[in-house]
C-alpha positions in Angstrom: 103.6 -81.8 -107.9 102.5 -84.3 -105.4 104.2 -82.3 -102.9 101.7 -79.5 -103.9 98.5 -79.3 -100.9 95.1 -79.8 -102.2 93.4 -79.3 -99.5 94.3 -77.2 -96.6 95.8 -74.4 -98.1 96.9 -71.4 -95.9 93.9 -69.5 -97.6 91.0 -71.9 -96.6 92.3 -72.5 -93.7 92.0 -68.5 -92.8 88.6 -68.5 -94.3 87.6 -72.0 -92.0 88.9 -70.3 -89.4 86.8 -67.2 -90.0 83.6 -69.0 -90.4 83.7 -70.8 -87.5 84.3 -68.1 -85.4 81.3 -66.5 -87.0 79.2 -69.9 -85.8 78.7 -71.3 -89.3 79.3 -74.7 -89.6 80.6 -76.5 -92.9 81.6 -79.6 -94.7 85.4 -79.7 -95.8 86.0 -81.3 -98.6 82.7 -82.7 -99.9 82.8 -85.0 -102.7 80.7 -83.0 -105.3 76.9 -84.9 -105.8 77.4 -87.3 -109.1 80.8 -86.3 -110.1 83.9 -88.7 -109.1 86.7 -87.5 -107.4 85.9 -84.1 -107.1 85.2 -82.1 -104.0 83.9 -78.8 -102.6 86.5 -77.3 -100.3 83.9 -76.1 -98.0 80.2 -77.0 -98.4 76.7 -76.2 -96.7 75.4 -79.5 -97.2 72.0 -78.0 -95.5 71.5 -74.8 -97.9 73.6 -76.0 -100.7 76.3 -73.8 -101.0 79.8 -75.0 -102.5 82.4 -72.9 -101.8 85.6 -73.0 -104.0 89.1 -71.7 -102.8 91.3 -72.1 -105.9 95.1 -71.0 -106.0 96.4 -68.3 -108.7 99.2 -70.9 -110.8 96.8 -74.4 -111.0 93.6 -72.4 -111.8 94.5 -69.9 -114.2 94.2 -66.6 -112.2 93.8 -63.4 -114.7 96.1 -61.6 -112.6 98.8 -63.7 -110.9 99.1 -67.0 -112.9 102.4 -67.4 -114.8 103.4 -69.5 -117.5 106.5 -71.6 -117.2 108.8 -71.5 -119.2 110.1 -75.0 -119.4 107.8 -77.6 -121.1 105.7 -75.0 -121.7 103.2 -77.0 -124.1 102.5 -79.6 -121.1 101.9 -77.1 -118.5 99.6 -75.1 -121.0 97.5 -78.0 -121.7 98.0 -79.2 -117.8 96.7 -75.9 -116.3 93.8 -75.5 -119.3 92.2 -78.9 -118.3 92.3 -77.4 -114.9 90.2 -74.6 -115.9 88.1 -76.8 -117.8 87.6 -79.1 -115.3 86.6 -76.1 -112.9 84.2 -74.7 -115.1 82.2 -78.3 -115.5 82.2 -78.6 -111.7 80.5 -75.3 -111.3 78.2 -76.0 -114.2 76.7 -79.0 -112.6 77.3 -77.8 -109.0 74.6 -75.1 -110.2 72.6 -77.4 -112.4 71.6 -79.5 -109.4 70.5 -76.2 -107.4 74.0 -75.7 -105.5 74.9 -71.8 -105.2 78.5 -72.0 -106.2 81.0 -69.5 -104.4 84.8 -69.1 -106.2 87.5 -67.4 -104.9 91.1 -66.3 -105.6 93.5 -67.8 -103.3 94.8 -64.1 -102.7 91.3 -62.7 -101.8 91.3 -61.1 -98.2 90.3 -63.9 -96.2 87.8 -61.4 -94.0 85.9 -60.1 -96.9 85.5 -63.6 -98.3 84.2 -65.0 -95.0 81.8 -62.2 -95.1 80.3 -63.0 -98.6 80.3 -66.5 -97.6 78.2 -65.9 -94.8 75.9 -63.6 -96.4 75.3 -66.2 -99.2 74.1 -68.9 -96.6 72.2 -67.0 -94.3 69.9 -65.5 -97.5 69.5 -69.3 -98.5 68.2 -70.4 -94.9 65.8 -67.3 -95.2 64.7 -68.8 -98.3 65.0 -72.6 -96.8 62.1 -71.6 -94.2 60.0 -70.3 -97.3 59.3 -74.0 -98.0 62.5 -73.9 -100.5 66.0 -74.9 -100.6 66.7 -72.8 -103.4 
């Protein structure tokens, strides 16, 4: 497992790649506000948004994560604290006013860039309405 990436994956490196080029600039891997050692793969610090690439296997996606087969009790009980742990980060993520943004490793990078985009340029509309929220 530690050969696994955390951060960097292929998929939000696309997505980076496809903000920038769009002129939004982020935060990669911001340590999320009063939780330890967890972080937002890509954050707008200045509107709040947290955006959340996670892979199908170590997050538990409905359509592509498998099971293994071998010690299958540990990696059941691995991959559900995962999901746990995911659902707790977005809870307080949202809690303390952060628009939360999750996404399938195996989403088309374009169209994710595109709701990402979207989702910060309606918060700085509402930013200059004397509100970051």
């Amino acid at each position: 497992m530690s050969r696994q990436a955390s951060k960097d994956t292929a998929a939000e490196l696309l997505v980076r790649r496809l903000l920038h080029a769009a002129g939004l600039r982020c935060r990669v891997e911001h340590p999320v506000p009063g939780m330890a050692r967890r972080r937002i793969d890509v954050a707008f610090t200045s509107v709040e948004v947290a955006v959340l690439i996670d892979g199908c296997f170590w997050h538990g996606c409905p359509d592509h994560a498998k099971q293994p087969k071998s010690n299958a009790e540990w990696w059941r009980q691995k991959l559900a604290r995962n999901m746990a742990r995911d659902a707790e980060t977005t809870e307080h993520l949202a809690a303390t006013g952060w628009k939360v943004l999750r996404f399938w490793e195996h989403e088309a990078p374009d169209d994710v860039a595109l709701r990402i985009a979207a989702t910060v340029e309606r918060r700085k509309g509402r930013r200059g309405l004397g509100r970051n929220r």
